[in-house]
N, CA and C atoms as an extended XYZ file, in Angstrom:
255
Properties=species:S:1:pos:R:3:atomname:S:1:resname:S:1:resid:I:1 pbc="F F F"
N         0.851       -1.174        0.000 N   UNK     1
C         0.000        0.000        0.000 CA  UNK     1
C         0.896        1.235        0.000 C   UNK     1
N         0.571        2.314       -0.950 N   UNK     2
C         1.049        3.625       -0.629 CA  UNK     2
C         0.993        4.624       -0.106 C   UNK     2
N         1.329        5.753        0.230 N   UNK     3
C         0.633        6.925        1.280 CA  UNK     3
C        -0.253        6.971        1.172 C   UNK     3
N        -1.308        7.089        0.106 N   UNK     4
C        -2.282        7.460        0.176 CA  UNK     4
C        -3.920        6.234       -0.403 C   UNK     4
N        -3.005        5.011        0.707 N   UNK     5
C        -4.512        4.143        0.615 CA  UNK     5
C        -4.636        3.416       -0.571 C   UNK     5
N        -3.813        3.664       -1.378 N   UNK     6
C        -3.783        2.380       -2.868 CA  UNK     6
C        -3.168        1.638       -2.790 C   UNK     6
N        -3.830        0.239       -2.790 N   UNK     7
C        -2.720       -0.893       -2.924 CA  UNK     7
C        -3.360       -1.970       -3.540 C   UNK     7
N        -2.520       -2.805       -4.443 N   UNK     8
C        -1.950       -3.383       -5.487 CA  UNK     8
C        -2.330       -4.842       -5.261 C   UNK     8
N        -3.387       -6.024       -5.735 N   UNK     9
C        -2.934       -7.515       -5.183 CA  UNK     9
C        -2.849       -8.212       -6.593 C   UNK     9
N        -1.789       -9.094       -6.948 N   UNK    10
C        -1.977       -9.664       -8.067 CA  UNK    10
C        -2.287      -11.402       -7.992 C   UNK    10
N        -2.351      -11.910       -8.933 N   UNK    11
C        -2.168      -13.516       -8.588 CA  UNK    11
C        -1.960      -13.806       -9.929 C   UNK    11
N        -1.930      -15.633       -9.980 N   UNK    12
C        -1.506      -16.714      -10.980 CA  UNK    12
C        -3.303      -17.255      -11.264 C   UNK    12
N        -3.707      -16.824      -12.408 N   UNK    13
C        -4.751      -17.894      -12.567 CA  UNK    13
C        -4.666      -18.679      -14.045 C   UNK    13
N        -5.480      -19.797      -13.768 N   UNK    14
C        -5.357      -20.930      -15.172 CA  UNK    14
C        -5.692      -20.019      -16.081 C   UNK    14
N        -4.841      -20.371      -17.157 N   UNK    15
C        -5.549      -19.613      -18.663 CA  UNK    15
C        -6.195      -20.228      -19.254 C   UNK    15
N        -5.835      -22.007      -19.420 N   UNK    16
C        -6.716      -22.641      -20.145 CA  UNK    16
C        -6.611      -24.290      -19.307 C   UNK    16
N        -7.842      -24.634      -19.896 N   UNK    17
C        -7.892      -26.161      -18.793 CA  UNK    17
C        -6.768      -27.278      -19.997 C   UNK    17
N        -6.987      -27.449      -21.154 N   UNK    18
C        -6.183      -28.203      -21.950 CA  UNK    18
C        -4.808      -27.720      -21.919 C   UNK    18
N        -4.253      -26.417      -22.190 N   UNK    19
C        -2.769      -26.455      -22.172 CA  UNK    19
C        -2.609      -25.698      -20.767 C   UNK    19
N        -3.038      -26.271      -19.649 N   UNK    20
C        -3.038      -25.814      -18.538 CA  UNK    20
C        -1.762      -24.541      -18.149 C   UNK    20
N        -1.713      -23.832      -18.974 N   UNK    21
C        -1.179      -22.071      -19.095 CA  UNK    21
C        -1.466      -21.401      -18.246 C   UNK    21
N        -0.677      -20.836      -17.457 N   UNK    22
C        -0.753      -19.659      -16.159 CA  UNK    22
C        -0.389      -18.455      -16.515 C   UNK    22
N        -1.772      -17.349      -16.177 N   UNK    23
C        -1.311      -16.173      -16.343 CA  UNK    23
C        -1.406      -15.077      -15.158 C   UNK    23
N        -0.466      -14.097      -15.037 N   UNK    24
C        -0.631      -12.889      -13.618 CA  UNK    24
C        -1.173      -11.978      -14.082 C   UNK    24
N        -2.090      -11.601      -12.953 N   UNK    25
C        -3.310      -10.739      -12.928 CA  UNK    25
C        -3.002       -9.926      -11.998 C   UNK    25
N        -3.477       -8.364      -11.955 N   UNK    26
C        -3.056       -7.342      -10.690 CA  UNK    26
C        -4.694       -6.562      -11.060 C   UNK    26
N        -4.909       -6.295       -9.625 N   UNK    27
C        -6.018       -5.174       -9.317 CA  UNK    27
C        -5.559       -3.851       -8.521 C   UNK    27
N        -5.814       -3.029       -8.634 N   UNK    28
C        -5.737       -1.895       -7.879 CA  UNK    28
C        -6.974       -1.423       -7.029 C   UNK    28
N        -6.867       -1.407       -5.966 N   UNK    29
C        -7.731       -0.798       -4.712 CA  UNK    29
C        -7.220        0.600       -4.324 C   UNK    29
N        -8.597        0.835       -4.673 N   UNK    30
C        -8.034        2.363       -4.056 CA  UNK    30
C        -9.039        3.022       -2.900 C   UNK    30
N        -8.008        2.842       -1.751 N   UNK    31
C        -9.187        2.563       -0.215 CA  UNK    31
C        -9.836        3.856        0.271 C   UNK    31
N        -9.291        4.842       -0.144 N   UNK    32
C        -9.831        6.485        0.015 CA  UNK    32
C       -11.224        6.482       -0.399 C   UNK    32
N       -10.903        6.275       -1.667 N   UNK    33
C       -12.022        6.314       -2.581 CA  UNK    33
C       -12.973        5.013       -2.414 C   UNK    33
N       -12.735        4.220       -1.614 N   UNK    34
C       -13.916        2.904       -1.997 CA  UNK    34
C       -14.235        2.566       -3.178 C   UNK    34
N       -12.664        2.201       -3.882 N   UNK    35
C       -13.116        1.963       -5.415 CA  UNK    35
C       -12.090        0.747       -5.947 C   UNK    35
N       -12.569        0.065       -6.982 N   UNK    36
C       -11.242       -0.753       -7.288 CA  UNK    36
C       -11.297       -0.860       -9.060 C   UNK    36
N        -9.834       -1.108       -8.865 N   UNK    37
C        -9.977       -0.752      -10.562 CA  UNK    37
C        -8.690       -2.193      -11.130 C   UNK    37
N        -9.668       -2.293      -12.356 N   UNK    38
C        -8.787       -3.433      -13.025 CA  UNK    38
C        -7.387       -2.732      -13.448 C   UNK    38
N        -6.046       -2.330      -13.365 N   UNK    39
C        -5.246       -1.666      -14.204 CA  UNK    39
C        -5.237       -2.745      -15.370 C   UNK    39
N        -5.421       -3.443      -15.643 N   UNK    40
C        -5.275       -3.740      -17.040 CA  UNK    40
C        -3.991       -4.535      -16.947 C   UNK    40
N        -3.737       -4.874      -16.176 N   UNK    41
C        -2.409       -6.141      -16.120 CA  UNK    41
C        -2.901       -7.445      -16.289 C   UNK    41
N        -2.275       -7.736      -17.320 N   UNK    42
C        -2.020       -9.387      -17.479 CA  UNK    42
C        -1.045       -9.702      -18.618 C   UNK    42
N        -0.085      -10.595      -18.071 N   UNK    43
C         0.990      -10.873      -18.614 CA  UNK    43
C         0.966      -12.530      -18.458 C   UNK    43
N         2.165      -12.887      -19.370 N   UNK    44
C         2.306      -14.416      -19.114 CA  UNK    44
C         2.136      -14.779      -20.250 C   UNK    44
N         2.987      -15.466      -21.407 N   UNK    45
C         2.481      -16.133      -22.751 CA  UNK    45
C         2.880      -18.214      -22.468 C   UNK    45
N         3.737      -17.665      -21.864 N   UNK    46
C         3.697      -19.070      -21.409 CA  UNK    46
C         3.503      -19.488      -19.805 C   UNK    46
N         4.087      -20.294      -18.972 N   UNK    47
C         3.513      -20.877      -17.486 CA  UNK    47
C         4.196      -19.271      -16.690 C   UNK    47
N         3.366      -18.760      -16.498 N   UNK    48
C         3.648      -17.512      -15.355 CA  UNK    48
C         3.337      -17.932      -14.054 C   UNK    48
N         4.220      -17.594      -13.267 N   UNK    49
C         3.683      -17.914      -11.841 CA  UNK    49
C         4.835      -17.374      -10.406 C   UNK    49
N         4.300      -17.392       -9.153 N   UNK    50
C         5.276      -16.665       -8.232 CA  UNK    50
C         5.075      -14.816       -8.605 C   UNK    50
N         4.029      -14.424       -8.573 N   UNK    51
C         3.844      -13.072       -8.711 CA  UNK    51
C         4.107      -12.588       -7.117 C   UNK    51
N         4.430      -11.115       -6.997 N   UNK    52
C         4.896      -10.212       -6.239 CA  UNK    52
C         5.211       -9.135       -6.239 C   UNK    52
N         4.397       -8.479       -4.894 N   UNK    53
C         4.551       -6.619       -5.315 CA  UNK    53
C         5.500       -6.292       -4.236 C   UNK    53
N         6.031       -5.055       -4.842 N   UNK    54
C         6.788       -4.142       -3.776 CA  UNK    54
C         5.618       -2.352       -4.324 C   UNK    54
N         5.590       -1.649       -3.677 N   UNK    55
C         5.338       -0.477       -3.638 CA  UNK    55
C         5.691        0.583       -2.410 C   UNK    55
N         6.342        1.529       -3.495 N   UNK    56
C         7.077        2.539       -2.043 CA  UNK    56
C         5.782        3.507       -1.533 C   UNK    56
N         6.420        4.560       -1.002 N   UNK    57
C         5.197        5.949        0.063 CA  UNK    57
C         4.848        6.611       -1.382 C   UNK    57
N         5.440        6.759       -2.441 N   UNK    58
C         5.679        7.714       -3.261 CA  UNK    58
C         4.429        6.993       -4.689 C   UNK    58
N         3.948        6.195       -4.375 N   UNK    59
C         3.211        5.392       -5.448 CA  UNK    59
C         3.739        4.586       -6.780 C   UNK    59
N         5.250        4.034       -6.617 N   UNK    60
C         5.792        3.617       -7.718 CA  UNK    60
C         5.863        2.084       -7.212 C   UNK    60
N         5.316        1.235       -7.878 N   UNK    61
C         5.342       -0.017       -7.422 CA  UNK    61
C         5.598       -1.085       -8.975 C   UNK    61
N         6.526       -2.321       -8.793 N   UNK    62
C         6.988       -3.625       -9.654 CA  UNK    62
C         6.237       -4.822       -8.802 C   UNK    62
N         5.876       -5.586      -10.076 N   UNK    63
C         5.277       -6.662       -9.783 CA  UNK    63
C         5.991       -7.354      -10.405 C   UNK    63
N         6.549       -8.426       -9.886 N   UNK    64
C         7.488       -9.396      -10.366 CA  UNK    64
C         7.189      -10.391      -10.666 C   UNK    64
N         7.490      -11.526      -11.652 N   UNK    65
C         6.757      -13.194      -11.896 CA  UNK    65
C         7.836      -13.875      -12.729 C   UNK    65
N         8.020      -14.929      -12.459 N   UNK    66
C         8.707      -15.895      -13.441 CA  UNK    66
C         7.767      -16.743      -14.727 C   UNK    66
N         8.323      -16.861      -15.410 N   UNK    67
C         7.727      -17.614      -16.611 CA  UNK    67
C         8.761      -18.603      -17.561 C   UNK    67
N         8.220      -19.764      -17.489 N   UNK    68
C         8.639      -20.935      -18.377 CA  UNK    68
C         8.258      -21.316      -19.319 C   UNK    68
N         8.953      -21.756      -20.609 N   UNK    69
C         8.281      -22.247      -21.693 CA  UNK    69
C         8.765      -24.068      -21.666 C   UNK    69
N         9.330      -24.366      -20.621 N   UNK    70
C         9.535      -25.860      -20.238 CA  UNK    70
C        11.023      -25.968      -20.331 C   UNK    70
N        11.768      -24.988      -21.054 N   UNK    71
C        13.400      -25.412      -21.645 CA  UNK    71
C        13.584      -24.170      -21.090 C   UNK    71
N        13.566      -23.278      -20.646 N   UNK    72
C        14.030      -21.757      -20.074 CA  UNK    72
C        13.356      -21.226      -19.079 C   UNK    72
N        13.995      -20.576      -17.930 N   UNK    73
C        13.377      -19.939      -16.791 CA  UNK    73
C        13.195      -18.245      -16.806 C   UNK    73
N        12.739      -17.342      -17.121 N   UNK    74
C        12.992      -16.388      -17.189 CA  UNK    74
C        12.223      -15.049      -16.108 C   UNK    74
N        12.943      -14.166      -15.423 N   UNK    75
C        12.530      -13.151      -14.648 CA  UNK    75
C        11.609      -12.366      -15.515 C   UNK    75
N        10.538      -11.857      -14.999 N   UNK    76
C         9.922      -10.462      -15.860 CA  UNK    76
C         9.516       -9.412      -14.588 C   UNK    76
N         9.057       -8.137      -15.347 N   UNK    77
C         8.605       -7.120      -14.334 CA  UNK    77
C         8.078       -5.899      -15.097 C   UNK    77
N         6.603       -5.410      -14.149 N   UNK    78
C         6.018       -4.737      -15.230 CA  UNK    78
C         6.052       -3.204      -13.560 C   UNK    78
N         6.560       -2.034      -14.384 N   UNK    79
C         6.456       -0.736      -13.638 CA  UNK    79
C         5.243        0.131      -13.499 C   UNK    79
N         4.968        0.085      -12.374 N   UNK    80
C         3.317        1.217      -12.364 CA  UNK    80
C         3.439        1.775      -11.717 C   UNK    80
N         2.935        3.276      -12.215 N   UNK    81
C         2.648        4.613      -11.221 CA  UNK    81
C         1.287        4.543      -10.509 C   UNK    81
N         0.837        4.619       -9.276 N   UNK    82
C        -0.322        4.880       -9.019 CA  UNK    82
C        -1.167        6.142       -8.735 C   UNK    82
N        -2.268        6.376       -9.105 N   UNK    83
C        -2.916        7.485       -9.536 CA  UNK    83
C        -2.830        8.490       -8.204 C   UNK    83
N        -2.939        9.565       -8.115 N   UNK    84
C        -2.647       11.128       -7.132 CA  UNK    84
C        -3.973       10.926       -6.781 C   UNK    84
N        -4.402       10.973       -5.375 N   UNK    85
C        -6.041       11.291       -5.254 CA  UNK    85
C        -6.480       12.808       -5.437 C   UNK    85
């Protein structure tokens, strides 16, 4: 959460039941306001999973996740500003 009452939860959900594919999802809450908002995150083309936020006082927050295509492990990370009330 940031100074001012916004904070961030993401997760791993199935993408599909046959090529059982994982993708990360993030919502934004914004607790001032009693409001929540999809930001529009979703990432993952192949098995995504192990998502995680950091966010500072200042509203700049990374969500972190790994993703496999079965032969490679790879780090990703997506940067968001959160909105000024």
């Amino acid at each position: 959460m940031d100074g001012n009452g916004h904070a961030i939860i993401t997760w791993a959900q199935l993408k599909g039941i046959f090529w059982k594919k994982w993708k990360i999802q993030a919502n934004l809450y914004m607790l001032k306001e009693k409001g929540k908002s999809n930001i529009g995150f979703e990432a993952g083309t192949q098995n995504a999973s192990h998502p995680a936020i950091a966010v500072n006082d200042h509203g700049k927050a990374v969500i972190l996740w790994d993703e496999t295509d079965e032969a490679t492990y790879k780090m990703w990370a997506m940067f968001i500003t959160l909105p000024k009330p």
